[in-house]
KEBATOR-526514 format. One record per residue: residue number from 1; z, x, y of N, C-alpha, C in turn. Coordinates in steps of 0.05 Angstrom, whole numbers. Layout:
N
NUM  Z  X  Y  Z  X  Y  Z  X  Y
...
This chain:
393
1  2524  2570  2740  2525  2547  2723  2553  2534  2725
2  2556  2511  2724  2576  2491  2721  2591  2488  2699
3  2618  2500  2687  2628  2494  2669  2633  2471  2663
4  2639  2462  2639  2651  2435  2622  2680  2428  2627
5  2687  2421  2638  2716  2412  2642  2734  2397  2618
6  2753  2401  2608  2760  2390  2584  2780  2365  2597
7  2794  2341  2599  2808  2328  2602  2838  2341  2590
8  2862  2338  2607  2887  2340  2599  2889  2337  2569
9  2906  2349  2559  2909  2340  2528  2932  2312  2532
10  2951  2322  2544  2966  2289  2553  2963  2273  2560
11  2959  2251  2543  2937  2226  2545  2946  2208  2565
12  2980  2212  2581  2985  2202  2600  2996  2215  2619
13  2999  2210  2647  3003  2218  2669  3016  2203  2687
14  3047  2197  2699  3054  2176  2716  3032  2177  2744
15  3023  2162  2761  3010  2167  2781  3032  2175  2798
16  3013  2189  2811  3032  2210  2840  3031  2242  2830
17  3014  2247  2792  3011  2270  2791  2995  2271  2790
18  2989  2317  2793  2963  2320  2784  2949  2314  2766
19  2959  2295  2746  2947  2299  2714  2937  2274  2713
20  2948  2255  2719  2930  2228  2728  2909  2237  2751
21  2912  2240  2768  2890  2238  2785  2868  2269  2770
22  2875  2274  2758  2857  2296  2737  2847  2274  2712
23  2852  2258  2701  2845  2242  2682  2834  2219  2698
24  2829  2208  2718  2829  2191  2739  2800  2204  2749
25  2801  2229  2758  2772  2233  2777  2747  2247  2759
26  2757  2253  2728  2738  2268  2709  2719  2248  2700
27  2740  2222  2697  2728  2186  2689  2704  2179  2712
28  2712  2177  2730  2701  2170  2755  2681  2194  2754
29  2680  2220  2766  2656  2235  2781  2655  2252  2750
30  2625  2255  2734  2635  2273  2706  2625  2303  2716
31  2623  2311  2743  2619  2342  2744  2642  2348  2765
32  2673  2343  2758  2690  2341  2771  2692  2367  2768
33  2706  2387  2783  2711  2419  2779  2732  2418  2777
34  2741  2439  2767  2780  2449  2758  2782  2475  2759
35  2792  2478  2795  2800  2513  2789  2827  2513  2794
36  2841  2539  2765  2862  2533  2767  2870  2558  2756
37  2899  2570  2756  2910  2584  2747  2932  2580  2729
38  2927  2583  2706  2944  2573  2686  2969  2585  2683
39  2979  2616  2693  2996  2628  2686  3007  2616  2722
40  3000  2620  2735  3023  2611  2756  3021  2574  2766
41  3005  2566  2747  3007  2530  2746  2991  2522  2768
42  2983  2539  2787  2961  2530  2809  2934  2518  2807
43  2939  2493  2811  2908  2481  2803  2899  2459  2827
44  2868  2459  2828  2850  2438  2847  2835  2429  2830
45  2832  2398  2841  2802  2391  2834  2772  2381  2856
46  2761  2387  2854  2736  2391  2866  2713  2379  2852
47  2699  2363  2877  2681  2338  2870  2653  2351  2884
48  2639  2354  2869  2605  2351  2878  2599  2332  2892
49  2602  2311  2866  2589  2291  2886  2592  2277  2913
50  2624  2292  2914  2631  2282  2948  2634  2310  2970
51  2616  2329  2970  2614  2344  2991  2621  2362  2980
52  2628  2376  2950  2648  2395  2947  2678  2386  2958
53  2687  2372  2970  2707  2361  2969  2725  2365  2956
54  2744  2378  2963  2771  2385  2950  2790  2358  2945
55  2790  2348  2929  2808  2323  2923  2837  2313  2931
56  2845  2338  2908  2874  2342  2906  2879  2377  2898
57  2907  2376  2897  2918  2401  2887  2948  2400  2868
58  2957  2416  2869  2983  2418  2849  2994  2453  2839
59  3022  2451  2851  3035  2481  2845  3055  2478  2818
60  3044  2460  2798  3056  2452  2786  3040  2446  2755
61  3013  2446  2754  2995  2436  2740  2998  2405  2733
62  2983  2399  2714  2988  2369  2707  3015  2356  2711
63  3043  2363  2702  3062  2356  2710  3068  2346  2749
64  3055  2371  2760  3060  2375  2785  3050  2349  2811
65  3072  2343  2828  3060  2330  2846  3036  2331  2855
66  3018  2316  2858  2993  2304  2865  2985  2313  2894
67  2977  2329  2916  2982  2330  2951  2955  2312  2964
68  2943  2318  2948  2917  2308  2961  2929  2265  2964
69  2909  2259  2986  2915  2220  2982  2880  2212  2969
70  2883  2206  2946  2867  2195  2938  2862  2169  2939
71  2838  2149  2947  2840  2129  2944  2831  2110  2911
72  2841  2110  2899  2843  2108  2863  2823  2081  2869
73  2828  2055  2883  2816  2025  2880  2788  2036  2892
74  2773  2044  2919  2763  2044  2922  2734  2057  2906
75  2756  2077  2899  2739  2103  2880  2724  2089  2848
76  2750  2069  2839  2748  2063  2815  2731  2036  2823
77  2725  2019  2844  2699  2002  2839  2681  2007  2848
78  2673  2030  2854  2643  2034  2859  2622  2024  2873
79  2638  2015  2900  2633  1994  2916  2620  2023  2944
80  2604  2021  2961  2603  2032  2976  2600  2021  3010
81  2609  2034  3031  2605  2012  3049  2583  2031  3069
82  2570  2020  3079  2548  2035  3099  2562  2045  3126
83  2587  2035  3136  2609  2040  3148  2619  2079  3148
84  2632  2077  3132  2647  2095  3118  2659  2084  3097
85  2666  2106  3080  2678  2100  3050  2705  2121  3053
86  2724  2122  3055  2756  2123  3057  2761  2126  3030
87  2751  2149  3020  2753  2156  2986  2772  2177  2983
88  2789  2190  2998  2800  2207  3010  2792  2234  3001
89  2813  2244  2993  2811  2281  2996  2825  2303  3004
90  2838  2319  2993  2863  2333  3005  2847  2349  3030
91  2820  2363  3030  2803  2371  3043  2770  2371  3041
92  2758  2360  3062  2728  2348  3058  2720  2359  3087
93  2683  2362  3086  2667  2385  3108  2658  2353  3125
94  2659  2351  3151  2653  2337  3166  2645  2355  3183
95  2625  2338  3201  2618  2352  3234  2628  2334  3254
96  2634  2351  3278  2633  2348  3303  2611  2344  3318
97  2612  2324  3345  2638  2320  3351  2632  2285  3343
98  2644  2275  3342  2655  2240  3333  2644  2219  3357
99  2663  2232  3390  2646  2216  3396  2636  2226  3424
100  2626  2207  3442  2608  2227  3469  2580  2224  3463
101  2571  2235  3497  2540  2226  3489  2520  2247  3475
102  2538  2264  3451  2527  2274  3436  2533  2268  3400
103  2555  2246  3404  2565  2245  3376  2548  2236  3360
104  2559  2250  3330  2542  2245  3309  2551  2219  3295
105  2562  2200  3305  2573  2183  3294  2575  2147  3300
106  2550  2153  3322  2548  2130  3335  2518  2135  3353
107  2498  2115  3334  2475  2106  3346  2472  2108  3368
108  2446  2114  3389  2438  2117  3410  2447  2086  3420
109  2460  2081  3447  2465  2058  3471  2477  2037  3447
110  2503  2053  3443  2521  2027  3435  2551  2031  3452
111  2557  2015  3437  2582  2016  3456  2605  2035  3444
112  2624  2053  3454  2642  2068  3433  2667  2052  3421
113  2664  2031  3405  2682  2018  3385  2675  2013  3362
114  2692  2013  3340  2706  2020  3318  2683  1997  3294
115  2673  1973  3311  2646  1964  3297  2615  1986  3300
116  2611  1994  3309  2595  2017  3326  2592  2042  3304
117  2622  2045  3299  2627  2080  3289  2615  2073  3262
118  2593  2098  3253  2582  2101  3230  2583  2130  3212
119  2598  2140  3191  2602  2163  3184  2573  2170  3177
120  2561  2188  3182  2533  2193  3163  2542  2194  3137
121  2523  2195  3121  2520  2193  3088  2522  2221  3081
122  2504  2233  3092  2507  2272  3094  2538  2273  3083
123  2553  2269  3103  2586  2277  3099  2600  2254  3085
124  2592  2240  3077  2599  2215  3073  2610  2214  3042
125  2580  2207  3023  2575  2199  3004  2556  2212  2988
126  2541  2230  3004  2520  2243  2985  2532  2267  2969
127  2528  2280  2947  2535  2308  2930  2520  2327  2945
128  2533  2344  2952  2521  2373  2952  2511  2392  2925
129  2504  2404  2917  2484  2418  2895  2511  2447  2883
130  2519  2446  2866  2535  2474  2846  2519  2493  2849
131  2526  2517  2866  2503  2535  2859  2520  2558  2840
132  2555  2559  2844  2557  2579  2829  2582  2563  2823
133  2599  2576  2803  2627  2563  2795  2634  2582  2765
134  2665  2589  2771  2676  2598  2759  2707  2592  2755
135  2725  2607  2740  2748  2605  2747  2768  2596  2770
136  2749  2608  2791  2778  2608  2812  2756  2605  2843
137  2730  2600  2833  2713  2594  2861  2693  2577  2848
138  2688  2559  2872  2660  2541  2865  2654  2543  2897
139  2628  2546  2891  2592  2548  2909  2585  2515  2916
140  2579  2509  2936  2570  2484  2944  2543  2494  2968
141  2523  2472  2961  2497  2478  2979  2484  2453  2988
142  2483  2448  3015  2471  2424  3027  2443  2435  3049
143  2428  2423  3046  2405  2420  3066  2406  2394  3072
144  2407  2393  3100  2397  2358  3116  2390  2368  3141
145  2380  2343  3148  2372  2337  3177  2402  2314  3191
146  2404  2324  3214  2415  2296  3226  2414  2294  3249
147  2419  2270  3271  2404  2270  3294  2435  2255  3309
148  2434  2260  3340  2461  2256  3356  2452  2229  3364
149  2473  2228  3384  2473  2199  3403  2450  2207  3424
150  2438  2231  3435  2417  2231  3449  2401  2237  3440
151  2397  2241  3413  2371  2237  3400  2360  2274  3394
152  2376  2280  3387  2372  2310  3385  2377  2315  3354
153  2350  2322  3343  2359  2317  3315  2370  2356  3304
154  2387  2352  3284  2393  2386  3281  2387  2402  3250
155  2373  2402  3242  2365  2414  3215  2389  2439  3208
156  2397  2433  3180  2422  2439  3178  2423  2455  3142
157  2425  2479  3144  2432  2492  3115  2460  2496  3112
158  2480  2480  3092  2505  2483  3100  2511  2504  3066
159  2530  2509  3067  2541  2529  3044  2579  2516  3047
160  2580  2519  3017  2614  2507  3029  2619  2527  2999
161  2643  2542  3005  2656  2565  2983  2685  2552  2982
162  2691  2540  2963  2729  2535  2953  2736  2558  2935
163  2756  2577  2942  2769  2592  2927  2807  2585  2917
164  2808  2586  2900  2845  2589  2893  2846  2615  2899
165  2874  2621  2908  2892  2644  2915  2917  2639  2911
166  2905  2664  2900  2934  2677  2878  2958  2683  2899
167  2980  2681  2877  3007  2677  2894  3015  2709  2917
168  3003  2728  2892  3004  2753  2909  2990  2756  2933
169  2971  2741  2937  2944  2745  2957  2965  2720  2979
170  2979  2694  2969  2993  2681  2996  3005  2699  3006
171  3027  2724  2997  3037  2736  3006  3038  2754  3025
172  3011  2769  3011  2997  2783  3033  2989  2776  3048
173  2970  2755  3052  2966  2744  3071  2978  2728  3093
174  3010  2720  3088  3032  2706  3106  3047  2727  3110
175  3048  2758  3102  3068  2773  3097  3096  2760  3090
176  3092  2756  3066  3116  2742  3052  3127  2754  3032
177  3133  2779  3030  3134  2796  3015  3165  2798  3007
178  3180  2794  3021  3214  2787  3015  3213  2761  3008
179  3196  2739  3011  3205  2715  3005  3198  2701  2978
180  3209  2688  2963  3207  2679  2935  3195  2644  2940
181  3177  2632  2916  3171  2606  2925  3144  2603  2887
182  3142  2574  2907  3128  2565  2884  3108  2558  2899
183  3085  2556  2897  3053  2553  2917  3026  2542  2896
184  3017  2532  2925  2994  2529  2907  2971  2529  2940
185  2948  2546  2935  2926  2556  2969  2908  2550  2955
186  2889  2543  2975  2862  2548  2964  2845  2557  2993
187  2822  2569  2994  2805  2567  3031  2781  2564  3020
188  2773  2557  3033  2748  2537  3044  2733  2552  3064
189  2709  2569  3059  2688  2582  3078  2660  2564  3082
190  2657  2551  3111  2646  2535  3110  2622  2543  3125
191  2604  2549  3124  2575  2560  3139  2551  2543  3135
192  2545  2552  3158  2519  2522  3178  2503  2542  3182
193  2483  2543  3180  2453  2553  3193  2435  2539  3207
194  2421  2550  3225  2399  2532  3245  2380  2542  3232
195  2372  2518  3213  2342  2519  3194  2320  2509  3212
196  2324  2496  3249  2311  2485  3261  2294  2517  3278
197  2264  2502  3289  2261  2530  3311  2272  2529  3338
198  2280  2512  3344  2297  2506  3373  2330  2522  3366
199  2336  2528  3387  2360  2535  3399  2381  2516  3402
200  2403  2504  3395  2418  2484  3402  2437  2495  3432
201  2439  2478  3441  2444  2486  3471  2464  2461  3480
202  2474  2463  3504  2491  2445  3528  2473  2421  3530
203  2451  2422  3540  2432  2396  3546  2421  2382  3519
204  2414  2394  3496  2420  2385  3472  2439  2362  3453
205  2467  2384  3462  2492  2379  3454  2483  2398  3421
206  2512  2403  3414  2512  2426  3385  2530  2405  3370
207  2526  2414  3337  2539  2405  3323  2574  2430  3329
208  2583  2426  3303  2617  2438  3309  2621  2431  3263
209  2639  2444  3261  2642  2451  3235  2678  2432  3235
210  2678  2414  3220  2703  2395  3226  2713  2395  3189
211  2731  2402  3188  2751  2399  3170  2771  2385  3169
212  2782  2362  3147  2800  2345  3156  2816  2343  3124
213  2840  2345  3129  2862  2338  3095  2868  2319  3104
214  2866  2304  3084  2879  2273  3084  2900  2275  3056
215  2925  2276  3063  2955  2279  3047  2970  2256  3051
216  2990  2252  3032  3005  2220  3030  3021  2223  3049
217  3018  2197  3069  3046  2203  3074  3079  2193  3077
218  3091  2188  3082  3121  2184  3082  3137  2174  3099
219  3155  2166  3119  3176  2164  3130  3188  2192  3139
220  3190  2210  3113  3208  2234  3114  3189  2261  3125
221  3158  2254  3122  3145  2277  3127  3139  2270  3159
222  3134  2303  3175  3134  2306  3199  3114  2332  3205
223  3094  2327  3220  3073  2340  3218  3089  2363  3243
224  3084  2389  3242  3090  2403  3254  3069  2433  3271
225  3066  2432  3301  3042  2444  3309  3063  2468  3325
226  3059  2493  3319  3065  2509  3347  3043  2515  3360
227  3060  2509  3391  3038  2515  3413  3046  2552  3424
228  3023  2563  3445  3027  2578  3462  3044  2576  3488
229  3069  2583  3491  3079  2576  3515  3067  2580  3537
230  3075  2567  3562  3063  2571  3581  3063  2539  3604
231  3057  2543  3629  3064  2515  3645  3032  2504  3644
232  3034  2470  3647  3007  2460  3649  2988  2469  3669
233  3003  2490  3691  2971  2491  3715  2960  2516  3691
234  2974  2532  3688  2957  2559  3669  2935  2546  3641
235  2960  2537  3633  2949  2519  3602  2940  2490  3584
236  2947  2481  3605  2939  2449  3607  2955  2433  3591
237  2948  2411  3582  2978  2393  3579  2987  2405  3546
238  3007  2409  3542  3028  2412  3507  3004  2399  3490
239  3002  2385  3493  2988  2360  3471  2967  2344  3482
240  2953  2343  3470  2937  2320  3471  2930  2291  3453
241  2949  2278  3467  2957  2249  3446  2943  2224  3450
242  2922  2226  3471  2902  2200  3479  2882  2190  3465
243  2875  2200  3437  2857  2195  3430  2844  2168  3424
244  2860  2154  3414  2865  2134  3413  2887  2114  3421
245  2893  2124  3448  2916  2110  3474  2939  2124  3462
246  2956  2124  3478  2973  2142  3481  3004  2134  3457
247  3007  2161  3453  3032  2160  3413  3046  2152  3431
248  3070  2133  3417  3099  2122  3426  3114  2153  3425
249  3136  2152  3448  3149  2173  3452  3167  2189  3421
250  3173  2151  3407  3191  2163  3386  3173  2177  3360
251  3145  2178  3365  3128  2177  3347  3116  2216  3354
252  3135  2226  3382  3114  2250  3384  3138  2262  3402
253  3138  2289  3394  3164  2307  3407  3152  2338  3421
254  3148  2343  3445  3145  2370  3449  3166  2387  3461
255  3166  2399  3447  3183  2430  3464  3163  2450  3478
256  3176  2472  3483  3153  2491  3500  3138  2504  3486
257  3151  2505  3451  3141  2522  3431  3124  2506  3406
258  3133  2481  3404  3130  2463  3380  3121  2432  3388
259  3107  2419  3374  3107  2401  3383  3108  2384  3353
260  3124  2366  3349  3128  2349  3327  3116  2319  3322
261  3099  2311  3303  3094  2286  3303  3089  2265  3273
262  3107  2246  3280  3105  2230  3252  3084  2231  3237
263  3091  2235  3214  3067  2223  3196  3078  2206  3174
264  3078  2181  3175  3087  2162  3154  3060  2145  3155
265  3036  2143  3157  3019  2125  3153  3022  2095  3161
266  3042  2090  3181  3043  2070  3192  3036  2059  3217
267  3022  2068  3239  3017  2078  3269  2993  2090  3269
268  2976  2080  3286  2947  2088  3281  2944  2108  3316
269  2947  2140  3308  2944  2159  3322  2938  2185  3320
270  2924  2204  3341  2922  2222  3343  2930  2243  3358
271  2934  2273  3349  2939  2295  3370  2917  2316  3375
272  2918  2326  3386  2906  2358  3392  2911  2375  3407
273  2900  2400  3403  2912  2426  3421  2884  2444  3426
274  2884  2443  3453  2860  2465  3460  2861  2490  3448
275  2841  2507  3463  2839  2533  3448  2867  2552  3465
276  2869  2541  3488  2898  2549  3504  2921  2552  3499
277  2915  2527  3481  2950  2518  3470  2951  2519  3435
278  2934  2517  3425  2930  2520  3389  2941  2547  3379
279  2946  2549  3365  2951  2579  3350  2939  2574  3319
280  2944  2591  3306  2922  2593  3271  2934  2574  3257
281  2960  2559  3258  2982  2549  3245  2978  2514  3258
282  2976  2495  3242  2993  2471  3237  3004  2469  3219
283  3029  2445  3200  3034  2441  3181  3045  2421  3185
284  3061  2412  3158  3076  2388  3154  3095  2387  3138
285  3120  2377  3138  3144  2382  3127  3152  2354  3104
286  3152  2353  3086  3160  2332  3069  3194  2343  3066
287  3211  2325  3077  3244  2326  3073  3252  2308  3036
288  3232  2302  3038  3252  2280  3009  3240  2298  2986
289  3215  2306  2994  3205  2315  2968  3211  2353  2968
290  3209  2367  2990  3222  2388  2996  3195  2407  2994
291  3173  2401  3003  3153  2406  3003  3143  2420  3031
292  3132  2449  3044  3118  2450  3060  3092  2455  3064
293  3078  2441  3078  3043  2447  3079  3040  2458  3102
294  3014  2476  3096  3007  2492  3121  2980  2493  3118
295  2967  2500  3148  2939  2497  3154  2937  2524  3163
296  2914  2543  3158  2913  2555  3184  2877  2570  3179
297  2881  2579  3204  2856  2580  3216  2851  2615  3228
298  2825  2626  3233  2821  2649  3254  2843  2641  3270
299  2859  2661  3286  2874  2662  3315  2852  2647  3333
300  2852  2615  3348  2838  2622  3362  2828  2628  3393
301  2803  2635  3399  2801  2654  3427  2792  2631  3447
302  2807  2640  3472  2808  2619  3491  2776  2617  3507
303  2768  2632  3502  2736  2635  3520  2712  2614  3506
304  2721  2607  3470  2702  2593  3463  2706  2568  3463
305  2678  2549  3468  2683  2518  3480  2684  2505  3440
306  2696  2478  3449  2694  2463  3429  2697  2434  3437
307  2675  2425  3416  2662  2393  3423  2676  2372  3423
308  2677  2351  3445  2698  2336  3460  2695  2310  3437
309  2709  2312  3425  2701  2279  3405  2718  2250  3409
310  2727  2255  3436  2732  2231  3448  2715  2211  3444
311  2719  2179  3442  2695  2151  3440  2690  2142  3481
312  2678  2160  3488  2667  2148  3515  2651  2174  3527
313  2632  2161  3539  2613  2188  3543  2628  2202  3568
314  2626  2237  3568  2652  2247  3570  2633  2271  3597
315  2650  2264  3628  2647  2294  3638  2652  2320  3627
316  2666  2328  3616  2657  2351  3603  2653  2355  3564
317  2636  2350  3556  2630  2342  3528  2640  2372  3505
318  2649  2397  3519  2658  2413  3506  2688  2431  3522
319  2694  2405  3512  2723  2405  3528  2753  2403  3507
320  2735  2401  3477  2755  2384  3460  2787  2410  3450
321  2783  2389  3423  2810  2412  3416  2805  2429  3384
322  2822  2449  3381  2814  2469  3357  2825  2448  3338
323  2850  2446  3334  2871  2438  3313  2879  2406  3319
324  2872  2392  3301  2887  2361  3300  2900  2348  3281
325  2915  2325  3292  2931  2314  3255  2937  2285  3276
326  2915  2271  3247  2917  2234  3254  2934  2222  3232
327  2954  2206  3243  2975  2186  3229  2955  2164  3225
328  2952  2155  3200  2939  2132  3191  2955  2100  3202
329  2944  2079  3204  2955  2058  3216  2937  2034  3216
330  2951  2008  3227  2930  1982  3220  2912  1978  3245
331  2884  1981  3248  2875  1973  3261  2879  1951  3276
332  2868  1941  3300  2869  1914  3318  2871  1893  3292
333  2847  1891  3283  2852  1874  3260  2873  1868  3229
334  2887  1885  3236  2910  1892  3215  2899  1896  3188
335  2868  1906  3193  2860  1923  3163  2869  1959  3171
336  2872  1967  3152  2885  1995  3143  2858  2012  3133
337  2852  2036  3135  2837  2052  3112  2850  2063  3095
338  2883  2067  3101  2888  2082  3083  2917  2067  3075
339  2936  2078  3068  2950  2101  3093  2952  2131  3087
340  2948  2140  3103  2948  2164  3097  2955  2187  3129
341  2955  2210  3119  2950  2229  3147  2947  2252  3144
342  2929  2265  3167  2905  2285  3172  2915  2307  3180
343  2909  2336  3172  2918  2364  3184  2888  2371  3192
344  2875  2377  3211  2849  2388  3216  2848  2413  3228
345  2823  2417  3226  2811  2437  3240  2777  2445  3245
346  2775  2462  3275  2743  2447  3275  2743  2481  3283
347  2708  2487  3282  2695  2513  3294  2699  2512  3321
348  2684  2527  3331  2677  2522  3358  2647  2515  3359
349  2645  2505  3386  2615  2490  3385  2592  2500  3377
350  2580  2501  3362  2561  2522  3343  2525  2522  3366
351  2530  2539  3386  2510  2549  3399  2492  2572  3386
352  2478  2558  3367  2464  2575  3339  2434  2571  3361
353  2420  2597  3353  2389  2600  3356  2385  2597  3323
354  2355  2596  3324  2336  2584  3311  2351  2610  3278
355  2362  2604  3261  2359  2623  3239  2390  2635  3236
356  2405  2634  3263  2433  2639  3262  2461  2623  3246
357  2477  2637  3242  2487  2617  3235  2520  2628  3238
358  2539  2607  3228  2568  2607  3231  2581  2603  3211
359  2606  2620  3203  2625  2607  3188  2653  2602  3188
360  2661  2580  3190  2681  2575  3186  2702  2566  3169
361  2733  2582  3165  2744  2593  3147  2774  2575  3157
362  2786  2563  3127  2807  2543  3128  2818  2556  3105
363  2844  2552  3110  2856  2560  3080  2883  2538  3084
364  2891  2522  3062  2910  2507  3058  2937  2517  3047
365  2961  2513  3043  2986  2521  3028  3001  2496  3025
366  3006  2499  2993  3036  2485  2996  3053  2498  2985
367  3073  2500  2994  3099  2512  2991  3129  2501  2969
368  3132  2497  2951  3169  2482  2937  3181  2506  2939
369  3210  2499  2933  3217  2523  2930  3256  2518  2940
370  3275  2532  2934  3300  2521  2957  3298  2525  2977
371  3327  2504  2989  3323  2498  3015  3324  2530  3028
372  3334  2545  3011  3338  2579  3035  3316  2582  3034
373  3298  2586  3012  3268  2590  3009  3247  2584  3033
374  3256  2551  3029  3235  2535  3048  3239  2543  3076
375  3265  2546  3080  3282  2547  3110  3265  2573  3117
376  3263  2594  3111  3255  2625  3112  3223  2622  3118
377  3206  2605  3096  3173  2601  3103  3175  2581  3133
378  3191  2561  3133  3176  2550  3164  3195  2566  3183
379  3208  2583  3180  3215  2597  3208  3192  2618  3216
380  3181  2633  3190  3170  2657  3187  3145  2644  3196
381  3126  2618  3187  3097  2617  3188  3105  2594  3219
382  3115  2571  3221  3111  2545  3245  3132  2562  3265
383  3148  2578  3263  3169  2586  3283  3201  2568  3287
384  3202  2549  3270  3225  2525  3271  3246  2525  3240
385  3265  2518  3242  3278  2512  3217  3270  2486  3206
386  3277  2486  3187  3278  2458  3166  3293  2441  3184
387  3319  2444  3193  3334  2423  3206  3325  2426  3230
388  3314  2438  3247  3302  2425  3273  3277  2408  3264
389  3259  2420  3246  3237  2399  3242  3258  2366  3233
390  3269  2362  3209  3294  2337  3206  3293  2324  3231
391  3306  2342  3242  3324  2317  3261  3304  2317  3295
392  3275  2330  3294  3258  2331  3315  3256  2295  3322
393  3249  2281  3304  3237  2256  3310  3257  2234  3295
């Protein structure tokens, strides 16, 4: 059953915290969720009606900075677009792959541009169903159908689990056991079943399990990836920055270990890292606010394919990348969706028989704390200091 959520007792909130956008999304969606920990101030909020969708967060409770990018105007008129709706979300369940002549995101014989691209409603706009909710976990349950660019439709039982984690459990789990901080985690177990009797296969094309945080961003923040060392004939190129034509040099930095890239929401781009070059770890470094975020994922294994979501139909369609992070920016037409920018992460290509199924497991962090503090988590989790991330870009 679904608890009752009470509203803040503080009847005001400056925006940019959790406590407005907590008085802000209870107004708006009324089976908004709140898991939180009151003795160590760790709190989320969590929307049914948008996918189980994790909103926002806060290591701080109501007082506490806001991480998630919410979009407040669009949310608050109730306007919807058949397009996509850019309602944001610190973390929300999408599929793979985007685009190719299997994507789920673009009608059979169109052309791959940006009038074309259609988010389904599935991931979009529709609620998923509460099946369980408590303190510190909420249950999300979807059944749909949905069908590719070649016409392969995929019957789909999805399950989505949000848990908070406790400060002792970040520790253990980062082995951070010497290090002191202020946090706020939550993970995300996301599982797909093939409710279809067919087999999803190569000639088919498969769905893929896509996770995406959309966080504010800044000038000062700098999204930060370690790679696997190694030369491009073994491992193929550091980065992959073409997604949408190629990042300006001052906009994207690799070393042999790291690869660094703006995120101020001004520049409309993307990265990625195969399964060669990815490791369990992305994040992002906020300098003004003294904040670090981290993504991470299974270690993952170089043998499994994942779905190419390039916009052009693609020689090899499971060729793509594990880990991505898109800088928000003005389209050709100098309309914006946001601004905002993306830490991702996707399954691998879900080659399910008839009844099988997959799950995939995300867990988020944010980190305050002093600069020795902070300095100690991104050496220990990204491999870099605070001042090499600074002065990278």
């Amino acid at each position: 059953m679904q608890r009752l959520q009470e509203s803040p007792k503080k009847e005001e909130y400056p925006k940019g915290t959790f406590g407005y956008d907590r008085q802000f999304l209870m107004q708006q969606y009324k089976n908004t969720i709140v898991l939180e920990n009151s003795i160590e101030k760790s709190s989320i909020l969590v929307s049914p009606e948008l996918q189980g969708r994790v909103m926002t967060s806060s290591l701080n409770g109501n007082e506490g900075m806001s991480f998630g990018w919410i979009n407040h105007d669009l949310i608050a008129s109730g306007e919807l677009s058949e397009q996509f709706n850019a309602f944001g979300g610190e973390e929300r369940f999408w599929l793979g792959p985007e685009g190719g002549q299997f994507s789920l995101y673009f009608p059979e014989n169109v052309s791959f541009d940006f009038k074309n691209w259609k988010v389904p409603t599935l991931i979009d706009s529709e609620p998923f169903e509460v099946v369980a909710n408590n303190k510190s976990t909420a249950v999300f349950n979807k059944k749909a159908a949905i069908t590719n660019y070649s016409g392969t439709t995929f019957n789909l039982d999805i399950t989505r689990t949000i848990s908070l984690i406790s400060k002792d459990d970040i520790k253990n789990n980062l082995g951070l056991i010497d290090v002191d901080f202020s946090a706020v985690a939550f993970k995300s177990k996301n599982k797909i079943v093939n409710q279809g009797n067919n087999a999803w296969t190569e000639d088919s094309g498969v769905p893929s399990i896509w996770i995406l945080c959309m966080l504010n961003p800044a000038p000062a923040v700098t999204v930060v990836a370690p790679i696997k060392e190694g030369g491009k004939e073994e491992l193929g190129a550091k980065v992959n920055d073409n997604y949408f034509g190629k990042v300006d040099q001052d906009r994207l930095k690799a070393t042999d270990k790291t690869v660094f890239f703006k995120a101020d929401g001004k520049s409309r781009g993307k990265i990625g890292f195969s399964p060669k070059r990815a490791t369990k770890f992305i994040g992002s470094y906020d300098a003004n606010n003294k904040v670090l975020t981290i993504l991470e994922i299974d270690e993952p294994r170089v043998k499994d394919k994942y779905v190419n979501s390039a916009w052009e139909i693609q020689e090899n369609p499971f060729s793509g990348d594990v880990i991505n992070s898109y800088n928000d920016g003005p389209l050709e037409n100098g309309e914006q969706l946001g601004p905002f920018y993306e830490l991702e992460s996707s399954s691998p290509a879900l080659f399910l028989k008839s009844k099988e199924s997959y799950t995939h497991t995300q867990t988020i962090y944010h980190f305050s704390g002093t600069d020795k503090q902070i300095n100690a988590l991104a050496l220990k989790i990204l491999g870099v200091s605070v001042n090499e991330i600074e002065a990278a870009l």
